[in-house]
C-alpha positions in Angstrom: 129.8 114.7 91.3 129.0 115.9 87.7 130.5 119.5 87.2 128.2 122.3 85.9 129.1 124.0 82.9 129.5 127.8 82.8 127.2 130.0 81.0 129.1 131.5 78.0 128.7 135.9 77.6 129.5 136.8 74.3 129.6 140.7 73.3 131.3 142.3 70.1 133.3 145.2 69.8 133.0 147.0 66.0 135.9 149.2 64.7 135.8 151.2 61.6 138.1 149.8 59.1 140.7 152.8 59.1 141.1 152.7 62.4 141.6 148.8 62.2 144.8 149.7 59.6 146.0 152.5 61.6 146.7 150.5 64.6 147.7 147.3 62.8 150.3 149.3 61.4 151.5 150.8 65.1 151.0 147.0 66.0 153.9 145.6 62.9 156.4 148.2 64.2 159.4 146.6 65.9 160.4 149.7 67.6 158.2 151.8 70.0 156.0 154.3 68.4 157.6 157.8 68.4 154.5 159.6 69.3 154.0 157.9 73.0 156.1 156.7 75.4 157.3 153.1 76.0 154.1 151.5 78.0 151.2 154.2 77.2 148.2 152.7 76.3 147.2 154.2 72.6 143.5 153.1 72.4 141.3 151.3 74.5 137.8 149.6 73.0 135.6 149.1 76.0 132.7 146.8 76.4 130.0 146.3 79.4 128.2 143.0 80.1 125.4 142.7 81.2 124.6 142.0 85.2 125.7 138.6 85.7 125.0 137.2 89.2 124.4 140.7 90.8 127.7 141.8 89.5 128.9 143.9 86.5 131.9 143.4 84.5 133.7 145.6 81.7 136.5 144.3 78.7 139.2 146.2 77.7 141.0 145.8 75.1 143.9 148.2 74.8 146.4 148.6 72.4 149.7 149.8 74.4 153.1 150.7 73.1 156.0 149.4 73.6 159.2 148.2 71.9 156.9 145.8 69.8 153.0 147.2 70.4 150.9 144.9 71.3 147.1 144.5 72.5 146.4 143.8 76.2 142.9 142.2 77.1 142.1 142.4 80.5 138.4 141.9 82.3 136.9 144.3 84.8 134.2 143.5 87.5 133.2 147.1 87.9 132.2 147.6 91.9 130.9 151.4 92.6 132.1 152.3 89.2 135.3 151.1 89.3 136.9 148.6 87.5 139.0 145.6 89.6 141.2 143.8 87.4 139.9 139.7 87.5 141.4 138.6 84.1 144.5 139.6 82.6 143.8 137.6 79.0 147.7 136.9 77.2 149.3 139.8 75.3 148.9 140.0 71.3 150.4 141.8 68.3 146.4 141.2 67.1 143.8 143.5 67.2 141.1 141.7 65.4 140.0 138.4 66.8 138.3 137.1 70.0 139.2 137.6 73.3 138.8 134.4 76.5 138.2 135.1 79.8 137.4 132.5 82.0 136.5 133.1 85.7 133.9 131.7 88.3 131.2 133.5 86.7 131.5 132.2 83.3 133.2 132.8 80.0 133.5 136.3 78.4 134.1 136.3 75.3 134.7 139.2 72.9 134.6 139.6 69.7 136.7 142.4 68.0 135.9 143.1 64.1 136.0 145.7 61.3 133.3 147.6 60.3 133.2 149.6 56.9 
């Protein structure tokens, strides 16, 4: 039996360059960030997909503090408005880049970049 491939849903995430430098220097530190406390989530870049097989799912890509910050991706089918956890993508000390998640549905990719 010849396997199917999975459709592919790519969306992009843009983030002003200061912003980008701000957090990459929060995401260099060794040591937690004074300002928040060990595990808080600093900024989160959301972004929706499009209905996919009668189902909607959400990205997240949050940057989260910690002894040594570090970005969490993490997919979302969203059911009633809120968001189930269905991909937990592996932590990063890079904001910039794309993002993987594979599940039943498909790939979702995202695509986080600067913007001047």
């Amino acid at each position: 039996m010849k396997r199917k491939d999975k459709p592919i849903y790519v969306k992009s995430i843009e983030i002003p360059n200061k912003e980008v430098r701000e957090l990459n220097k929060i995401l260099k530190r060794k040591t937690s960030h004074p300002d928040w406390k060990d595990g808080a989530v600093i900024q989160t870049f959301t972004v929706a997909f499009d209905q996919i097989s009668n189902k909607k799912f959400e990205a997240d890509i949050k940057v989260c503090n910690a002894p040594s910050p570090y970005v969490d991706p993490v997919l979302f089918e969203v059911i009633e408005g809120i968001g189930h956890e269905v991909y937990v993508g592996e932590l990063t000390d890079s904001l910039l880049g794309e993002y993987h998640f594979n599940i039943d549905e498909g790939e979702f990719i995202v695509n986080v970049i600067s913007k001047n």
